[in-house]
N, C-alpha and C positions, 0 to 999 in steps of 0.2 A: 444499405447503411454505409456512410463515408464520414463516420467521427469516430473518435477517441474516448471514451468516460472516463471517469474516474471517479466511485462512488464513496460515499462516507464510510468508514469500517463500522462493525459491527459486533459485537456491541460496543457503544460510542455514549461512559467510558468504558474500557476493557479492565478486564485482571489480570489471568490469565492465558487468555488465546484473543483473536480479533480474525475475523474476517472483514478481506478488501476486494467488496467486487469490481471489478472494472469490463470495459465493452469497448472491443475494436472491430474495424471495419475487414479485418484481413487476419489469416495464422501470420504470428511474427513472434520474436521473441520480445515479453515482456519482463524490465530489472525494475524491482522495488526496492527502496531505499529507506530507512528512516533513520530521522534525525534528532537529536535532544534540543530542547529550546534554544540553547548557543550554538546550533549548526554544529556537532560531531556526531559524525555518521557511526552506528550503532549495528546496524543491521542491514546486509545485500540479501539477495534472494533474485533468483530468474526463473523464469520457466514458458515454454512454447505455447502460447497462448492459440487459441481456438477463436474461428471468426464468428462472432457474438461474443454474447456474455462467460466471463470468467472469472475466477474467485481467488486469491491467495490466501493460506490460511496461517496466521503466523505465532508463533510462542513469546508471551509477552514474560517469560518467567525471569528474565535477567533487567528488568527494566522495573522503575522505579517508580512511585504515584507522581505524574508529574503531568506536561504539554508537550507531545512529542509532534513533529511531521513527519510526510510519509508524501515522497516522490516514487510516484511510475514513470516507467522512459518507456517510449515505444515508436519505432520507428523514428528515431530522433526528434520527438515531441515527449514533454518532459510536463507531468500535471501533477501539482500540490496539496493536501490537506492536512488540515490539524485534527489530533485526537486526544484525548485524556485517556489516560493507566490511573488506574483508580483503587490502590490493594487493600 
């Protein structure tokens, strides 16, 4: 394996909690990011990711029904996707 994912969260929209799985080719550390529709970053998160598949699992209790994104960095490659918060 020699990519990067980044899969769609789940459930997509969330309430709640969401999980984001994503899949790298090496252990490295992975920072998740998200952001509110205007770009202000809302939420960091990191953790030492495993070579396959890996999952963050995140509390959506502070966030509001809306379109958020949600940036992975990993190994200085940087993958984007949209989600709805749905309360």
């Amino acid at each position: 394996m020699s990519f990067f994912v980044l899969e769609q969260n789940i459930p997509n929209p969330a309430a709640n909690r969401t999980k984001i799985p994503y899949r790298v080719p090496d252990a490295g550390k992975a920072v998740l990011k998200i952001y509110s529709s205007v770009g202000q970053l809302l939420y960091v998160g990191s953790q030492e990711a495993m070579t396959g598949d890996n999952i963050f699992e995140v509390p959506m209790l502070n966030l509001e029904s809306g379109i958020y994104f949600y940036t992975l960095t990993y190994k200085g490659t940087s993958l984007t996707k949209k989600m709805i918060i749905q309360k």
